[in-house]
C-alpha positions as CSV (number, residue, x, y, z in Angstrom):
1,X,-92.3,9.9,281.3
2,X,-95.8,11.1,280.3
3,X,-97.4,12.2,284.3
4,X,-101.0,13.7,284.7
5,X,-100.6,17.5,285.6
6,X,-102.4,20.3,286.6
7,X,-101.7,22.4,283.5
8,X,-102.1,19.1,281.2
9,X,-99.2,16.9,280.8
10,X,-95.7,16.8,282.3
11,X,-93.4,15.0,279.8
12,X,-90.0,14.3,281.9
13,X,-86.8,12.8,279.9
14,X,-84.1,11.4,281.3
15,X,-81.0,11.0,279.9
16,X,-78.2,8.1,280.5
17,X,-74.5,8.2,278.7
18,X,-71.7,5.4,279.6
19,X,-69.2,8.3,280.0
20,X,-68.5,12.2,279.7
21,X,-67.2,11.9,276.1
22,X,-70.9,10.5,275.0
23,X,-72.5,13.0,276.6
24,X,-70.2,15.9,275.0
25,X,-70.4,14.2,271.7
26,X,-73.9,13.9,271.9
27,X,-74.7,17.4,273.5
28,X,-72.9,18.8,270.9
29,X,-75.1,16.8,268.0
30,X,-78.1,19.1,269.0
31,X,-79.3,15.9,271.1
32,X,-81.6,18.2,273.4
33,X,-82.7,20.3,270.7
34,X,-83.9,17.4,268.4
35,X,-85.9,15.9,271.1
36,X,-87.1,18.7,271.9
37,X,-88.2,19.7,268.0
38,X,-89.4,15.2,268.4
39,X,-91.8,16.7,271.4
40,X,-93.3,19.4,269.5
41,X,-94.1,17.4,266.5
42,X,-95.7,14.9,268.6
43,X,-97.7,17.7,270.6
44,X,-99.1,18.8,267.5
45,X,-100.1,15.6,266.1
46,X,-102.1,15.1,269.2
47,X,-103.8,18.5,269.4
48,X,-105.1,17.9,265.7
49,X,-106.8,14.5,266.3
């Protein structure tokens, strides 16, 4: 979610696995860290248009 904020914008993510295993499996796949690397890039993009 993308939410108006006094700063600028608050981006929220939330995050939805069937069972524990997914979410182990994922977790350890550097799932956080890539969308967190995904956010950056788009941040960027933004700031230079």
């Amino acid at each position: 979610m993308l939410e108006p904020h006094e700063q600028g914008t608050q981006y929220t993510a939330l995050v939805m696995h069937s069972n524990q295993q997914d979410r182990v499996k994922h977790e350890a796949m550097g799932f956080q860290e890539g969308w967190g690397i995904a956010l950056g890039q788009l941040v960027a993009m933004i700031k230079k248009s």
